[in-house]
C-alpha positions, -999 to 999 in steps of 0.1 A, spaced: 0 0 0 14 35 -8 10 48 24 38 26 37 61 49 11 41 83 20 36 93 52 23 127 72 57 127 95 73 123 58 60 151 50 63 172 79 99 158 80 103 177 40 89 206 50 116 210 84 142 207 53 127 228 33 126 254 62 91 256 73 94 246 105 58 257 112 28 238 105 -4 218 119 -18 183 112 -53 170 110 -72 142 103 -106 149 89 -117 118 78 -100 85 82 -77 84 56 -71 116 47 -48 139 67 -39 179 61 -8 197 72 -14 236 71 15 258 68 22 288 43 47 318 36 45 350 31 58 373 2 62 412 10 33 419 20 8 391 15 3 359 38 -3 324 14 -18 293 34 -7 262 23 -26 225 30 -9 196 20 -28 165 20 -18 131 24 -48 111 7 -45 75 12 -79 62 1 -72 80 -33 -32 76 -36 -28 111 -39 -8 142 -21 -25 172 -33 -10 208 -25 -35 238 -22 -33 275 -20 -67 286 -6 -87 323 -11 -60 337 -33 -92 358 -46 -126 357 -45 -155 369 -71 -193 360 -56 -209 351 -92 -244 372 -71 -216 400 -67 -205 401 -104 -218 407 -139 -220 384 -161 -193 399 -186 -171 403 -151 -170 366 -146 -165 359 -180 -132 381 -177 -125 364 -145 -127 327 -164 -108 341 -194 -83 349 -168 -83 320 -150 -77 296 -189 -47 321 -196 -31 314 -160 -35 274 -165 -27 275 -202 9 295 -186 10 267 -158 31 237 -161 25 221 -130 -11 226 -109 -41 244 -121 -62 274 -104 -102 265 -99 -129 288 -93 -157 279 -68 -191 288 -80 -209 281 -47 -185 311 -30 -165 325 -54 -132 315 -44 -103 311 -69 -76 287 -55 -46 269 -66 -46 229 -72 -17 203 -77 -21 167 -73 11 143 -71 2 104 -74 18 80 -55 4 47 -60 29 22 -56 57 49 -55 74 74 -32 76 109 -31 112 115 -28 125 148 -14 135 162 -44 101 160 -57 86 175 -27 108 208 -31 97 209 -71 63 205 -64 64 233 -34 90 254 -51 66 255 -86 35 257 -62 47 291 -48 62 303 -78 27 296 -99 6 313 -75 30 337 -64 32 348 -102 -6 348 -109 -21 352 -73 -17 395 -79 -30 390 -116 -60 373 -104 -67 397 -75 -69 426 -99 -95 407 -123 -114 401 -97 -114 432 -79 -126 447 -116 -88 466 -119 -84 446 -155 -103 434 -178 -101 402 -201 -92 425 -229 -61 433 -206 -56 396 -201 -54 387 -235 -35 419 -249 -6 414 -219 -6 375 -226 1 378 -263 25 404 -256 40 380 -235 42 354 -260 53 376 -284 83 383 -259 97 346 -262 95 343 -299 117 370 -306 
């Protein structure tokens, strides 16, 4: 069974060598268990739950409330711009996706590892975190301003192909 290869004290263990010394365990359902943690970049605070999945041979990483649009709260041409967004930021994303919530609006970033049969060594812990902050600390601002109506998916698109256009040349 994978959990014999993946373990929460192995991941608590990665994230003391990473240098996050801080974090909390639970166990919501049997299991399934979370570790909360996060950083913070100038400013802004991220959380961070990792969770160990063993029904579903998974560890999944996810940034939480890195914006939120209320679909009651926004016009329809505002959550379209949101969504158009949203595609440009996974299209860009190599590892990990962002999701929107429709029942409360949150937008929130996503990455699943399996581990079926395998282990998840340390190496591949520190890629997965490293890309995790990276992605979201990249899009999280981008996103905030869609949602909080400071762009528009005009905007989106016009500063994505210019950024395109950037790495063809």
């Amino acid at each position: 069974m994978f959990f014999d290869k993946v373990t929460t004290n192995q991941m608590t263990a990665y994230l003391q060598k990473f240098g996050w010394p801080k974090f909390r365990i639970t166990e919501d359902t049997p299991g399934v268990s979370k570790i909360f943690t996060g950083w913070t970049d100038q400013k802004e605070v991220f959380q961070l739950a990792i969770t160990v999945n063993r029904q579903q041979s998974i560890v999944m990483f996810v940034v939480p409330d890195i914006a939120h649009a209320k679909r009651e709260e926004k016009s329809p041409k505002e959550l379209a711009d949101i969504l158009m967004a949203l595609g440009f930021a996974n299209f860009a994303t190599v590892l990990g996706r962002f999701a929107y919530d429709l029942r409360d609006g949150e937008l929130r970033y996503e990455c699943a590892h399996p581990v079926h049969a395998n282990k998840l060594t340390y190496e591949q812990f520190e890629f997965i975190l490293n890309s995790t902050v990276a992605t979201v600390q990249y899009w999280g601002p981008r996103l905030r301003n869609i949602c909080g109506g400071d762009r528009t998916g005009e905007e989106i698109v016009k500063s994505f192909l210019e950024h395109i256009e950037h790495f063809r040349g």
